[in-house]
MARVEXVO-768644 format. One record per residue (C-alpha): residue number from 1; x, y, z. Coordinates in Angstrom, 3 decimals. Layout:
<sites>
+-----+----------+----------+----------+
! num !        x !        y !        z !
+-----+----------+----------+----------+
! NUM !        X !        Y !        Z !
...
+-----+----------+----------+----------+
</sites>
This chain:
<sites>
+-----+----------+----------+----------+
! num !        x !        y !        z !
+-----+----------+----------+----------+
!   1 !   26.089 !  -50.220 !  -35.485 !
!   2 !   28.516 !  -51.350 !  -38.153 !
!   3 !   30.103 !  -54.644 !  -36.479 !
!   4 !   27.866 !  -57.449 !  -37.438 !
!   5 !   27.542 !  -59.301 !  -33.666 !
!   6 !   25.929 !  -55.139 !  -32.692 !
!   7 !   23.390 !  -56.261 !  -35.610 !
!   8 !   23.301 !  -59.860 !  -34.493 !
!   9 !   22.270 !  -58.446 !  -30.645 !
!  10 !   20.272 !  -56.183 !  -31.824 !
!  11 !   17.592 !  -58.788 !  -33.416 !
!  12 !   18.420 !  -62.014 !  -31.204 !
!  13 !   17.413 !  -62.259 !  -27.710 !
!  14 !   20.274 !  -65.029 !  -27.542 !
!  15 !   22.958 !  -65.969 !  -29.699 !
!  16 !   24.950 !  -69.325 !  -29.332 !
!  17 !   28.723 !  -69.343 !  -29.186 !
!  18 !   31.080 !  -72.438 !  -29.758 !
!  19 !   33.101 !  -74.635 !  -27.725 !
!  20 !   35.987 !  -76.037 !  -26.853 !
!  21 !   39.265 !  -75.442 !  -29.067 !
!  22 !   42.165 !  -78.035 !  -27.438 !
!  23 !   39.480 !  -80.252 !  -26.170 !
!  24 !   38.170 !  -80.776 !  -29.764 !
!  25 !   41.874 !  -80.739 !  -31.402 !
!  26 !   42.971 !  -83.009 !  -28.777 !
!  27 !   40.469 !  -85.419 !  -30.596 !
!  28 !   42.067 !  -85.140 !  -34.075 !
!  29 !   45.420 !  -86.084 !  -32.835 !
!  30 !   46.689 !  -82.898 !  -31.267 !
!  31 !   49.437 !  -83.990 !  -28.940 !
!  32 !   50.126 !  -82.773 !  -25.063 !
!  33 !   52.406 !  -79.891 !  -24.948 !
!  34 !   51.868 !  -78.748 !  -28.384 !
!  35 !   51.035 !  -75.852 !  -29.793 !
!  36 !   47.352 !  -75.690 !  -31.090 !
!  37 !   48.131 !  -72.838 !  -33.151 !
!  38 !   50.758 !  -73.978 !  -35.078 !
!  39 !   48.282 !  -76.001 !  -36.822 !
!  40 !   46.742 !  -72.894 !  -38.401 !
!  41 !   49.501 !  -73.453 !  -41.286 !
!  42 !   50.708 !  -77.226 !  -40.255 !
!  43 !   47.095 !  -78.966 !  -40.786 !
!  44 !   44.589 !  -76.090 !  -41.800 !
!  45 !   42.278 !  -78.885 !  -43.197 !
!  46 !   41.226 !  -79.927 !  -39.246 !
!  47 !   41.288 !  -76.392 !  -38.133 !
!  48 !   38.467 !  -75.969 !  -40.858 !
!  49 !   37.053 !  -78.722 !  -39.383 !
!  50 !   37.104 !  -77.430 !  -36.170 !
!  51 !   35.336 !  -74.405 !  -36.750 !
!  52 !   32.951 !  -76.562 !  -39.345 !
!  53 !   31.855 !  -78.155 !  -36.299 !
!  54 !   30.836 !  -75.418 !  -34.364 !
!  55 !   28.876 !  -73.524 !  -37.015 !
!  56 !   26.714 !  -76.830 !  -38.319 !
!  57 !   25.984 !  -77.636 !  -34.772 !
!  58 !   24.172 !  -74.298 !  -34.635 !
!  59 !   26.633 !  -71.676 !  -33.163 !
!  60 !   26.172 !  -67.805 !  -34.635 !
!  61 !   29.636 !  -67.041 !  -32.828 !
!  62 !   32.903 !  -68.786 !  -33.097 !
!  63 !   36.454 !  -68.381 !  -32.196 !
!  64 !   39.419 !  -68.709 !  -34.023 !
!  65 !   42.309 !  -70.825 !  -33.401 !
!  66 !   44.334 !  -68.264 !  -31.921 !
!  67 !   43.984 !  -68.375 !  -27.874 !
!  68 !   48.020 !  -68.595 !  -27.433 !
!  69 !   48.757 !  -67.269 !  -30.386 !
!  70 !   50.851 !  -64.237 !  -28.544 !
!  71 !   54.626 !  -63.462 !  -28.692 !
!  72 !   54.833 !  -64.104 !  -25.224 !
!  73 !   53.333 !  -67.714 !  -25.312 !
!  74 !   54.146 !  -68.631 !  -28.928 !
!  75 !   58.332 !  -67.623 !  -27.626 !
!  76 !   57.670 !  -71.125 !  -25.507 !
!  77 !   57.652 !  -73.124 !  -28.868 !
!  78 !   60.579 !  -70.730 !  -30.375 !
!  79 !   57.601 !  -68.986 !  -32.563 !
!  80 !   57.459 !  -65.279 !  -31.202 !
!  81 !   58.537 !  -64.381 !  -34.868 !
!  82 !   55.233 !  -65.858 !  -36.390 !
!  83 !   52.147 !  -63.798 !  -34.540 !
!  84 !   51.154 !  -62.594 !  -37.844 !
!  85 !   51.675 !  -65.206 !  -39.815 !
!  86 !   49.885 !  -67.618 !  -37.255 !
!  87 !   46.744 !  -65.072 !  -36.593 !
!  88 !   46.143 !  -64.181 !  -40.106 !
!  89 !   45.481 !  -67.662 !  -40.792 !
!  90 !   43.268 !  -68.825 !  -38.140 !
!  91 !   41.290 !  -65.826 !  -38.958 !
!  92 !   41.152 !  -66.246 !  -42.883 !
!  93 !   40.242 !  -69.953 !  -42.201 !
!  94 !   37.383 !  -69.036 !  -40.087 !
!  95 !   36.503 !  -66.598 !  -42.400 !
!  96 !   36.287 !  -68.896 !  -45.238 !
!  97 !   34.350 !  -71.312 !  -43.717 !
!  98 !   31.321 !  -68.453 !  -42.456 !
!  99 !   31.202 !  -67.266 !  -46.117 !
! 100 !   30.633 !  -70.362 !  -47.032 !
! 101 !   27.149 !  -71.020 !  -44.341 !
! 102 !   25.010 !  -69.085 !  -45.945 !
! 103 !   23.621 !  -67.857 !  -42.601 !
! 104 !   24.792 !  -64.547 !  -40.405 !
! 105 !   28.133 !  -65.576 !  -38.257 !
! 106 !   30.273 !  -64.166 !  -36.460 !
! 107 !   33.951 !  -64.658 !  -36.087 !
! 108 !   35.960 !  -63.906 !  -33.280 !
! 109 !   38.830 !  -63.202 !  -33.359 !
! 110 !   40.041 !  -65.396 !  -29.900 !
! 111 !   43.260 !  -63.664 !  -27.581 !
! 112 !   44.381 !  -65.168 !  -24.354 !
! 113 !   46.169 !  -64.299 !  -21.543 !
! 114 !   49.912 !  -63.462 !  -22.164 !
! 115 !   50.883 !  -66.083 !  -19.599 !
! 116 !   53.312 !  -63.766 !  -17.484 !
! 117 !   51.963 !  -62.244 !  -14.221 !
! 118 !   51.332 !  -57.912 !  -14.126 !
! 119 !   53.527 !  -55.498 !  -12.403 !
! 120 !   54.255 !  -54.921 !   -9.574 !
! 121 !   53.553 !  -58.724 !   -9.141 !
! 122 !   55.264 !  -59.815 !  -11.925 !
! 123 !   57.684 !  -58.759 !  -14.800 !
! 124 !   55.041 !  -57.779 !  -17.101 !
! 125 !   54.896 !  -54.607 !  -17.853 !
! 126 !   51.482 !  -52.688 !  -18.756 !
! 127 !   52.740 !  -50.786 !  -21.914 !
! 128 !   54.413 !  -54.377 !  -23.285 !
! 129 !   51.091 !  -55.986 !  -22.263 !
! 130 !   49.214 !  -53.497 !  -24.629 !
! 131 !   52.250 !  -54.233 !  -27.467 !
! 132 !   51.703 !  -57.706 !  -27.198 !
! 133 !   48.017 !  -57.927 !  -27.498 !
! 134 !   48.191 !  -55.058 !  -30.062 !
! 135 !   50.253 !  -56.909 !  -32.505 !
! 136 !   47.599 !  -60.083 !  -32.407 !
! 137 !   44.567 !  -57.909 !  -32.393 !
! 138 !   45.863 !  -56.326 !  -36.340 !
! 139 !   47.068 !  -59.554 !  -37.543 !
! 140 !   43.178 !  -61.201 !  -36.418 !
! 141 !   41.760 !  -57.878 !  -38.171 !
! 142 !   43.917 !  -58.033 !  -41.283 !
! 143 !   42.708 !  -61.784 !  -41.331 !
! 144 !   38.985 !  -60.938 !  -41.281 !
! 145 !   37.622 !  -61.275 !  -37.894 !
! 146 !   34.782 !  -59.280 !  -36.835 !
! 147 !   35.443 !  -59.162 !  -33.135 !
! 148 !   38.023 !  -59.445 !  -31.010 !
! 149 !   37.494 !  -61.737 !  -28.205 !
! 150 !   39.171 !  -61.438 !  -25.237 !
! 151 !   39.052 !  -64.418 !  -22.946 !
! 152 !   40.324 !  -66.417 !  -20.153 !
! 153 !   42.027 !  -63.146 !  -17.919 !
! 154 !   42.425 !  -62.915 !  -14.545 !
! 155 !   43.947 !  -59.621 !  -13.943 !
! 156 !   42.106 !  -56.254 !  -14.084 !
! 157 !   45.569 !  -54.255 !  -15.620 !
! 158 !   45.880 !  -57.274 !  -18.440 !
! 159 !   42.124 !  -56.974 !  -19.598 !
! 160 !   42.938 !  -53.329 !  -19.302 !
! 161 !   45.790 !  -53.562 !  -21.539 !
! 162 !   43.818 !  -55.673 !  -24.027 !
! 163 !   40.762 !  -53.073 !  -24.192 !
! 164 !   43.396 !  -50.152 !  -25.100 !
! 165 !   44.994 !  -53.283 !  -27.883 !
! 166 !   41.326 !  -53.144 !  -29.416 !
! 167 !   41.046 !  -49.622 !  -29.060 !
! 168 !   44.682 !  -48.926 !  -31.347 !
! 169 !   43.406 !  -51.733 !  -33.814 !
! 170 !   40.113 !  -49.973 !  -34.216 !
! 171 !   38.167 !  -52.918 !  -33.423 !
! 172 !   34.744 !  -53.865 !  -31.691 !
! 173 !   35.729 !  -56.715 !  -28.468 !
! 174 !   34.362 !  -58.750 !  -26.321 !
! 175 !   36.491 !  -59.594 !  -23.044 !
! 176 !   35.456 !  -62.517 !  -20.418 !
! 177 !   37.335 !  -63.406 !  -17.405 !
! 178 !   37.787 !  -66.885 !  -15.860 !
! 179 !   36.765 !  -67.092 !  -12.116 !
! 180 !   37.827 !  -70.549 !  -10.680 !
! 181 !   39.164 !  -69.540 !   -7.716 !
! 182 !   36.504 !  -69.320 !   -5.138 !
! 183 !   34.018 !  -67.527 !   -7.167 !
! 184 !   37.168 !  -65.246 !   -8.225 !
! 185 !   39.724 !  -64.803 !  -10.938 !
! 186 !   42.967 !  -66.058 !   -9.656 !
! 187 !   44.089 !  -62.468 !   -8.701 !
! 188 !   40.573 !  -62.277 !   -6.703 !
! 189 !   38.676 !  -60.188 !   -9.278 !
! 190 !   35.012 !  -60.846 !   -8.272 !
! 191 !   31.924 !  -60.793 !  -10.958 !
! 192 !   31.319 !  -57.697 !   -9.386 !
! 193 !   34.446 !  -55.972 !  -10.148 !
! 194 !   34.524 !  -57.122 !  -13.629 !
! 195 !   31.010 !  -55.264 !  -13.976 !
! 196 !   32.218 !  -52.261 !  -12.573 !
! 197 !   35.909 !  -52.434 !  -14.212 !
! 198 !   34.153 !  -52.536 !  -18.084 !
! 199 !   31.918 !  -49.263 !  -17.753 !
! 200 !   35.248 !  -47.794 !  -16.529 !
! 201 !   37.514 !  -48.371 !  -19.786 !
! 202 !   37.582 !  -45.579 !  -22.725 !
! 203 !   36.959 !  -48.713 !  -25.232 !
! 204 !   34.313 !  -51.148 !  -23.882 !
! 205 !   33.256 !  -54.225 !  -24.860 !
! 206 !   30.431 !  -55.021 !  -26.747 !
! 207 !   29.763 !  -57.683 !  -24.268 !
! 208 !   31.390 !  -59.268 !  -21.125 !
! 209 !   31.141 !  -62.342 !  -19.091 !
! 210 !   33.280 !  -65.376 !  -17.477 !
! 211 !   34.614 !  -68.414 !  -19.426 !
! 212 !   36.164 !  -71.783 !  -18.455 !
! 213 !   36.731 !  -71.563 !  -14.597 !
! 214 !   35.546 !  -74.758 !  -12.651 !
! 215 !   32.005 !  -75.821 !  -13.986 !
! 216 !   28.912 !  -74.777 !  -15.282 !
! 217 !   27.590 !  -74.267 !  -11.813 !
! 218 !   29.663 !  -71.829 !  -10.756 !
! 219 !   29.642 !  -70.107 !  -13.848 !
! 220 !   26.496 !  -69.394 !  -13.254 !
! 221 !   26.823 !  -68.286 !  -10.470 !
! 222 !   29.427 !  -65.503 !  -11.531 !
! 223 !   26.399 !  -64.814 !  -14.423 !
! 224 !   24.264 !  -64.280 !  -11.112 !
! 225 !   26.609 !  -61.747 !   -9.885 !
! 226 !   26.677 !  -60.006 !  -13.225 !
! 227 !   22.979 !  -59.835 !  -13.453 !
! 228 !   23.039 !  -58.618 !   -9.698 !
! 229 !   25.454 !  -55.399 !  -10.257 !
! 230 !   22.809 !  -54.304 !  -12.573 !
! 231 !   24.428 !  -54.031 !  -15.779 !
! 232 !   23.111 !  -53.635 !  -18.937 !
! 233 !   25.730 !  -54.498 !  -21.256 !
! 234 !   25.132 !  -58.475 !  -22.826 !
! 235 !   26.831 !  -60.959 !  -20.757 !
! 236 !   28.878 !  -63.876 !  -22.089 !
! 237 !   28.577 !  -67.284 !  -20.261 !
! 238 !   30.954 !  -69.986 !  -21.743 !
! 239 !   30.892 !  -72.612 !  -19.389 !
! 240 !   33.112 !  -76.228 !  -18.999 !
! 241 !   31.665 !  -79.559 !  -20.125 !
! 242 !   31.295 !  -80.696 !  -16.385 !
! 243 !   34.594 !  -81.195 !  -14.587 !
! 244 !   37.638 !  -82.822 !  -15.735 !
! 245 !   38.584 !  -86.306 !  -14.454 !
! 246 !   42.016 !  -87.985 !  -15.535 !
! 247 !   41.165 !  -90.827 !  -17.835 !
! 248 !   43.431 !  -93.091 !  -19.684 !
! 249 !   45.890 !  -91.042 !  -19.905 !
! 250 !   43.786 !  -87.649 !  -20.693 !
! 251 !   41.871 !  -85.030 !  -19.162 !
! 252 !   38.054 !  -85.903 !  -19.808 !
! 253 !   35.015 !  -83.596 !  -18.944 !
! 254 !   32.019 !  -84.835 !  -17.288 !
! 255 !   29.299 !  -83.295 !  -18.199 !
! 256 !   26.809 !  -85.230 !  -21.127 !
! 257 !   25.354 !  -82.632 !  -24.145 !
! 258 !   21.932 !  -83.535 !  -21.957 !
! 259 !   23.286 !  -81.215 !  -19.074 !
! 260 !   25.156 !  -78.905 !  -21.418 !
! 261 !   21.312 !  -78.509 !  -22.300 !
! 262 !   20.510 !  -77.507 !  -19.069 !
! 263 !   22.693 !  -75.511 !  -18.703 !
! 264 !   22.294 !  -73.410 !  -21.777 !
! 265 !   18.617 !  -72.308 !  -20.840 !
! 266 !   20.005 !  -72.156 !  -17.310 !
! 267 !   22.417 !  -69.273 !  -18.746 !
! 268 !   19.509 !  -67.602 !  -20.331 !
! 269 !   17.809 !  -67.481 !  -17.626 !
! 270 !   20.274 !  -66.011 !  -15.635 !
! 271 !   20.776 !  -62.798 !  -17.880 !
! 272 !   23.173 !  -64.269 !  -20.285 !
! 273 !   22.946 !  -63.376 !  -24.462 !
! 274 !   26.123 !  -64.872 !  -25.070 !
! 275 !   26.063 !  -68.734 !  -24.413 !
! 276 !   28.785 !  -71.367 !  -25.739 !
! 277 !   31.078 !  -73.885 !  -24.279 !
! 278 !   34.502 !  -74.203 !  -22.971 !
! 279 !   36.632 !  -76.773 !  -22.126 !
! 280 !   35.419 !  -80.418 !  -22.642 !
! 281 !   32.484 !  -78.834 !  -25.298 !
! 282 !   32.411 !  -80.812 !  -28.718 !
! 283 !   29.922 !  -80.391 !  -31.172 !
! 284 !   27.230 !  -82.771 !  -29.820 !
! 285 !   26.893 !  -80.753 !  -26.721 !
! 286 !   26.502 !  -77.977 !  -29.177 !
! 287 !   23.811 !  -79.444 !  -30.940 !
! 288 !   22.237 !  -80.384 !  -27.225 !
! 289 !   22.623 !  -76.299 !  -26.234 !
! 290 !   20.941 !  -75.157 !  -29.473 !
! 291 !   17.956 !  -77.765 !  -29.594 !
! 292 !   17.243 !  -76.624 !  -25.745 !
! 293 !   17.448 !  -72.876 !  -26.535 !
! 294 !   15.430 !  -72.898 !  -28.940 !
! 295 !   12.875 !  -75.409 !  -27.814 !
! 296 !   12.497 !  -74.515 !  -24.119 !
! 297 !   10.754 !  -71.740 !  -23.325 !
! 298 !   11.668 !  -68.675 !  -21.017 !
! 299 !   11.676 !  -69.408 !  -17.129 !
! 300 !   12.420 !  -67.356 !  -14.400 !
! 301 !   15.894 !  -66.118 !  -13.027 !
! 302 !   16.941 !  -69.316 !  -11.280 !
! 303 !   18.127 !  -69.370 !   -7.749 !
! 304 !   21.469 !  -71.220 !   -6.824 !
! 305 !   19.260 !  -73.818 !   -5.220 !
! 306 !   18.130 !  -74.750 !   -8.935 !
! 307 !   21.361 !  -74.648 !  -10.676 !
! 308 !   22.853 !  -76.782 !   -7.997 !
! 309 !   19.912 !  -78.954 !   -8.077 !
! 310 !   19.912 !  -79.357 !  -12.126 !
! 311 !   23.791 !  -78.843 !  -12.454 !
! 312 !   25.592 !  -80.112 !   -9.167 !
! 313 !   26.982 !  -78.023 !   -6.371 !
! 314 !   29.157 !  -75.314 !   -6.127 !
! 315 !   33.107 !  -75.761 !   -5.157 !
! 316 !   33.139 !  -73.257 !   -2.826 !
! 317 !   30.272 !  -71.604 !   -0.039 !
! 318 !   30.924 !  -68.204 !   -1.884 !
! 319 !   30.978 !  -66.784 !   -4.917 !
! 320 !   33.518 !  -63.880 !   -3.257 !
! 321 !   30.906 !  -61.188 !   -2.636 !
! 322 !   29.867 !  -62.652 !    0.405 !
! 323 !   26.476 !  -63.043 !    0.061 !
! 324 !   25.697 !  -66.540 !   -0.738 !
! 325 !   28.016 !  -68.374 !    1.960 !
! 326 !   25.362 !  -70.823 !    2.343 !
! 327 !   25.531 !  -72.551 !   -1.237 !
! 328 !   25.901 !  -75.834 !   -1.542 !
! 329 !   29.274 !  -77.542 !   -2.203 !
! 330 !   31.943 !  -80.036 !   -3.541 !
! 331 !   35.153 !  -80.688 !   -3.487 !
! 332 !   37.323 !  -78.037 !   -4.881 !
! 333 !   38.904 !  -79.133 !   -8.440 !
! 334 !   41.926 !  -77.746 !  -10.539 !
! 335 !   40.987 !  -75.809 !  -13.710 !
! 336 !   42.666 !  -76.541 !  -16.910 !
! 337 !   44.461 !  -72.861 !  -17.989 !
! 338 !   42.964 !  -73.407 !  -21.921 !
! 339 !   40.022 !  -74.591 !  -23.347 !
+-----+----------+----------+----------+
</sites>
């Protein structure tokens, strides 16, 4: 047990992730169509105060500004040449600010999806897949992460390729995959395939769940399906602020740090360890998750009937395993591909 969020999950019954990266840079002045990363050496000052913001509102885990920060996705803002460069510092930034707490934290090192679709469907290749993750996963390490953190994937051979990318950088990793398509990842992974697919890999995570999708309902409802496959690995729950509604000009979530309560001591009672935000989540619905985890007490697995009731419906009948067509529902809604 030599990775400090083993030690962390070995004392805690919960632990409290962060939130929202774009949502939360988008508020400094981060501008549509650019890349967050790039701020890791353009304005480090708000990417300390990014991750700042997470840790005082109470999280033990956060995520460094590196979510697109792969060759494939940085070569859309002519910047494949700087996955090192770009890595390193997001990690040694979020490293300097958890030395600084004076509490136990934990930084993850945050890698996203490649953004090209797996063969046969797509050009991507499996072996390039693993190249491309494995270059970000030793720059995060050589910056001073202590996880990896593997989020927002949709397809099994990609969070595959990833594992084996932690596995060559000798690093501990957690992975979650976003299911917002009908209860499943948009190439139809279901919460029970995840559950099966991580016992399966020669490197597996330290913990696994679901991130971002469509809202915290149906997150929880994927948590559900976790719980229900009978694993005993932690799960990871990082759900959206509500759902996003065009606004003046911006995306804007929905959901008030009041329901972001809810919906943290909804997660725990679900099965989940792991709880933080996604898109929308800012540091007052932080504050709102940690003040209800720690004040509320324990309560009983909910049903979908109570997450619906406390949350809002579900925007679909099923979560894709086919037992729960009878959910309630609203109208389907468009994810956002990035927190």
């Amino acid at each position: 047990m030599t990775d400090a969020l083993s030690r962390m999950l070995a004392s805690r019954d919960w632990l409290m992730a962060d939130g929202a990266t774009g949502t939360n840079l988008f508020n400094m002045g981060l501008s549509s169509g650019e890349a967050p990363e790039l701020w890791n050496t353009d304005q480090p000052d708000n990417i300390r105060a990014l991750y700042r913001g997470a840790v005082e509102a109470g999280s033990d885990i956060f995520l460094t500004n590196s979510f697109g920060a792969n060759a494939a996705r940085l070569k859309l803002h002519d910047a494949q040449n700087r996955v090192g460069e770009l890595n390193r510092v997001a990690a040694e930034l979020a490293r300097e600010i958890a030395d600084k707490a004076g509490r136990d934290l934990v930084v993850a090192g945050s890698i996203g999806p490649t953004g090209e679709i797996m063969e046969p469907m797509g050009p991507l290749s499996y072996d390039s897949a693993v190249e491309i993750f494995h270059e970000q996963a030793e720059a995060l390490k050589d910056g001073g992460v202590d996880v990896l953190w593997v989020e927002t994937i949709s397809a099994p051979d990609e969070f595959r390729a990833a594992a084996e990318a932690a596995r060559l950088a000798d690093m501990a990793w957690c992975g979650t995959m976003s299911f917002d398509t009908a209860g499943r990842t948009m190439m139809g992974v279901t919460s029970a395939n995840l559950a099966e697919l991580v016992e399966k890999l020669p490197h597996k995570p330290l913990a696994f769940g679901a991130n971002c999708g469509v809202g915290a309902s149906d997150l929880l409802r994927t948590v559900l399906g976790f719980a229900a496959a009978g694993t005993e690995r932690p799960i990871i729950a990082k759900g959206n602020a509500g759902i996003p509604k065009y606004v003046d000009g911006h995306i804007h979530y929905d959901g008030t740090p009041e329901l972001m309560g809810d919906y943290a001591v909804l997660a725990r009672d679900c099965g989940a360890r792991i709880i933080g935000g996604c898109c929308g989540t800012t540091p007052d619905h932080l504050r709102a998750m940690h003040e209800a985890l720690e004040t509320r007490p324990r309560g009983p697995r909910p049903s979908l009937e109570d997450i619906a009731e406390r949350l809002g419906g579900f925007s679909s009948s099923s979560d894709g395993t086919g037992e729960d067509s009878d959910t309630p529902d609203r109208p389907r809604r468009r994810r956002r591909s990035s927190e």
